[in-house]
C-alpha positions as CSV (number, residue, x, y, z in Angstrom):
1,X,4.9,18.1,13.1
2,X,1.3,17.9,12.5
3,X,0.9,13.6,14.1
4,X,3.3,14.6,16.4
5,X,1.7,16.9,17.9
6,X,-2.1,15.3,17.8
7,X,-0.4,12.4,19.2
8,X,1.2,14.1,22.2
9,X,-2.6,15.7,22.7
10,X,-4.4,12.3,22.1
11,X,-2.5,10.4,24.6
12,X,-2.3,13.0,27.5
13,X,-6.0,14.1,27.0
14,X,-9.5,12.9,26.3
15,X,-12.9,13.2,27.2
16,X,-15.5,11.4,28.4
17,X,-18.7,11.8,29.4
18,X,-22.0,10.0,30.8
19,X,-25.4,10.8,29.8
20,X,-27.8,8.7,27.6
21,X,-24.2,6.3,27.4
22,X,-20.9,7.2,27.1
23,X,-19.2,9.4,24.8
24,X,-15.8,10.1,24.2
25,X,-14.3,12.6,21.9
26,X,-11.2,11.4,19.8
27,X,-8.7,12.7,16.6
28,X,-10.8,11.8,13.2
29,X,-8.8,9.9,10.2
30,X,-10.2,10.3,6.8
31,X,-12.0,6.6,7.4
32,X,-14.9,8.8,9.7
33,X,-15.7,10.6,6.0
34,X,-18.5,8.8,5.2
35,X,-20.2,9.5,9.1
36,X,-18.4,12.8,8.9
37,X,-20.4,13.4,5.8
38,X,-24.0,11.9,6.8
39,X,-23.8,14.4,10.4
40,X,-22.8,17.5,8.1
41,X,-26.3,16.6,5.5
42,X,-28.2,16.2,8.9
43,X,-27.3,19.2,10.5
44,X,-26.8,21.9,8.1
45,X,-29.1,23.3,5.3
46,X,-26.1,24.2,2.9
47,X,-23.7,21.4,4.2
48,X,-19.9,20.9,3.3
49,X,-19.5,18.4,0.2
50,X,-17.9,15.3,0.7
51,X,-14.7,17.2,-1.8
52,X,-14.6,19.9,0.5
53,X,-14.8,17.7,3.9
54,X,-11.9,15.2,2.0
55,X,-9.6,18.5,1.5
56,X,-9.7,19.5,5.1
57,X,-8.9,15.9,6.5
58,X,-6.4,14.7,4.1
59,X,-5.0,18.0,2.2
60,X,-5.2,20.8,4.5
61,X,-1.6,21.3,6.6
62,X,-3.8,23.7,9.1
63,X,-6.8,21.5,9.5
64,X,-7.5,19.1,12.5
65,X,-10.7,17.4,13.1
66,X,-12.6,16.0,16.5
67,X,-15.1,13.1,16.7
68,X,-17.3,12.8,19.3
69,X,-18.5,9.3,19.8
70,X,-21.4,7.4,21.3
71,X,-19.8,4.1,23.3
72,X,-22.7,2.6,25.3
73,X,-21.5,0.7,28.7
74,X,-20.2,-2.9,28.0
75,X,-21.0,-2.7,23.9
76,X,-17.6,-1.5,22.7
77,X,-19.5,-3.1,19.0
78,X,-22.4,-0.3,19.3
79,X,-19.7,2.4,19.1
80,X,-21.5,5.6,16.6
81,X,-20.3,9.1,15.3
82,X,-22.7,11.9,16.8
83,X,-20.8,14.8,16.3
84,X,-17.5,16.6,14.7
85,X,-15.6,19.7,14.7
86,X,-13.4,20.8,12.3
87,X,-10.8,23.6,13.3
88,X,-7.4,24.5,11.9
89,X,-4.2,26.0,13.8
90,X,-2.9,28.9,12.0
91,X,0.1,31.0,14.1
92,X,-1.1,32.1,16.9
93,X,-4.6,31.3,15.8
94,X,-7.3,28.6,16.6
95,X,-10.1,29.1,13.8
96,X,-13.6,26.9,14.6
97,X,-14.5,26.1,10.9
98,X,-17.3,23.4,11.9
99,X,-19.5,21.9,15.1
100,X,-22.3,19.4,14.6
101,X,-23.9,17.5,16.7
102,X,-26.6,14.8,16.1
103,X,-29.8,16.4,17.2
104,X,-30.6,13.5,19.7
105,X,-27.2,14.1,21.4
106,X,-27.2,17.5,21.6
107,X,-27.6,19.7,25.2
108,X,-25.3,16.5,26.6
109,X,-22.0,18.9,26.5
110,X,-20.8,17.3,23.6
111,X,-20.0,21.0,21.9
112,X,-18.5,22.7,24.7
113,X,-15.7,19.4,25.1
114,X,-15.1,19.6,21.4
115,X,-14.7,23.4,21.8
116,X,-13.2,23.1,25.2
117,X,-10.6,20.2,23.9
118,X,-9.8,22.4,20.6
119,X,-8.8,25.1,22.5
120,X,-7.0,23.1,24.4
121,X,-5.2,21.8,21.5
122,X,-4.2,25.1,20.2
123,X,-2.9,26.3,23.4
124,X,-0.4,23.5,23.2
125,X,0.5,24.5,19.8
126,X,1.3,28.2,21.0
127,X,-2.0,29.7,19.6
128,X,-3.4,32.5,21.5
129,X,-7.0,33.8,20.4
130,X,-9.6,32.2,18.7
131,X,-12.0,33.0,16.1
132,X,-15.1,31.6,14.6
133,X,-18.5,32.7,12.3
134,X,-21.9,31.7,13.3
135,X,-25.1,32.3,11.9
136,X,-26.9,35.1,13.5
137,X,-30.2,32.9,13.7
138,X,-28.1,30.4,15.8
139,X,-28.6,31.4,19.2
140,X,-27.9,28.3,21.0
141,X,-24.8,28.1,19.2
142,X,-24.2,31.5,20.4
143,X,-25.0,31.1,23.9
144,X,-22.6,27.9,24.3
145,X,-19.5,30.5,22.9
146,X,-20.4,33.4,24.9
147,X,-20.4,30.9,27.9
148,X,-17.0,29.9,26.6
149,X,-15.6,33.2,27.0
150,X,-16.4,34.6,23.1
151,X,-17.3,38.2,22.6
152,X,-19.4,39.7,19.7
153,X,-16.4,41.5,17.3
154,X,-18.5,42.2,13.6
155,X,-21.3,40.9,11.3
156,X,-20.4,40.0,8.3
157,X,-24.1,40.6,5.8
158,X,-25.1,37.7,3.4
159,X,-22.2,35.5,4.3
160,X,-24.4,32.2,4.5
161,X,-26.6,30.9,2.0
162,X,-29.4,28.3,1.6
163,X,-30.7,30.4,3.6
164,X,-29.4,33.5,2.6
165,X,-28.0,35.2,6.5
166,X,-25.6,37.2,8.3
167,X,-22.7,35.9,10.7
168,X,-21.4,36.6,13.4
169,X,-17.9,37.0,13.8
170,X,-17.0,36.1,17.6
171,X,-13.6,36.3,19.2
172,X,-11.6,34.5,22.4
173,X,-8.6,36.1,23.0
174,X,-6.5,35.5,24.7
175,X,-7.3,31.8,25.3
176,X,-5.2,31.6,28.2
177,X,-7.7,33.9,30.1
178,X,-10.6,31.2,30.1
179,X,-8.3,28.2,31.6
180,X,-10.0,29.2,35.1
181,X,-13.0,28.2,33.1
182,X,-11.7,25.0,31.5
183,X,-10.3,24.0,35.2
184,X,-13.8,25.0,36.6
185,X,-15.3,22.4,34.1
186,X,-13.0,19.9,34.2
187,X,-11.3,17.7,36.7
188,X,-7.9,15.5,36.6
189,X,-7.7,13.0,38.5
190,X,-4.1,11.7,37.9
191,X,-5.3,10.0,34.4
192,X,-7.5,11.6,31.8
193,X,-9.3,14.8,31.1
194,X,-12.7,14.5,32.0
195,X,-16.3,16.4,32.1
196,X,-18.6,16.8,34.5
197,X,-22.3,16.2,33.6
């Protein structure tokens, strides 16, 4: 059930974008470990380990993972991973387990697709809130949910490490109450999803 339905998503949806080159955000396979891997060391002080990256892409039932590539105009050859998110389906729940971006490629909208296209994703899988932990420190990362349609629901004390930090338990629900907001930021035009830069 689990190809089928990223394969129904995949071919009726994906995203593009144009700033600094193109980028298009895609379904990873467990090939994109090793790049998977290298963005997760870059961008994180206590990063996932490859084990635990290789048990959500090829062992978890609930897990489902987005990659958000660089394609520069006319060089199909200087195609590069800049970002992932990691999210499972549980129920009636999407749960946003992971979001880095490259910090060169960040502020380009790359999160708020991969968020945007999850959510997505889960809606078409009959899921109806979403849930997610940030760091408390992470504003930016804060600001882009809230714009999103989050709210604020707990702290949870010492949940992070390296550095030791609070989170922030944030909530969407019900999804289906930000699609003016997804149709505000994207367009159809008879083909593919696409964003506005």
């Amino acid at each position: 059930m689990r190809e089928r339905s990223w394969r129904t998503f995949s071919a009726s949806c994906s995203w593009r974008g144009v700033a600094m080159g193109e980028w298009v955000i895609e379904p990873a396979t467990v090939e994109a470990l090793p790049d998977i891997l290298q963005i997760e060391e870059a961008c994180f002080s206590a990063p996932w380990t490859r084990k635990m990256l290789e048990a959500e892409l090829s062992g978890n039932p609930f897990a489902h993972f987005l990659l958000a590539k660089r394609v520069p105009p006319g060089d199909v050859g200087a195609v590069s991973i800049v970002g992932y998110l990691c999210f499972w389906v549980v129920f009636e729940e999407v749960r946003l387990m992971n979001l880095a971006v490259i910090e060169s490629m960040r502020r380009k909208g790359i999160a708020r697709a991969s968020v945007m296209q999850a959510l997505e994703m889960g809606l078409a899988q009959a899921a109806r809130c979403a849930v997610l932990e940030v760091r408390a420190s992470s504003h930016a990362a804060q600001a882009l949910y809230h714009h999103l349609g989050f709210r604020d629901v707990s702290i949870r004390p010492t949940y992070y490490t390296n550095p030791i930090e609070d989170a922030l338990l944030m909530e969407l629900d019900p999804i289906a109450a930000e699609s003016g907001l997804l149709a505000q930021d994207i367009h159809r035009e008879g083909g593919p999803i696409t964003s506005r830069q």
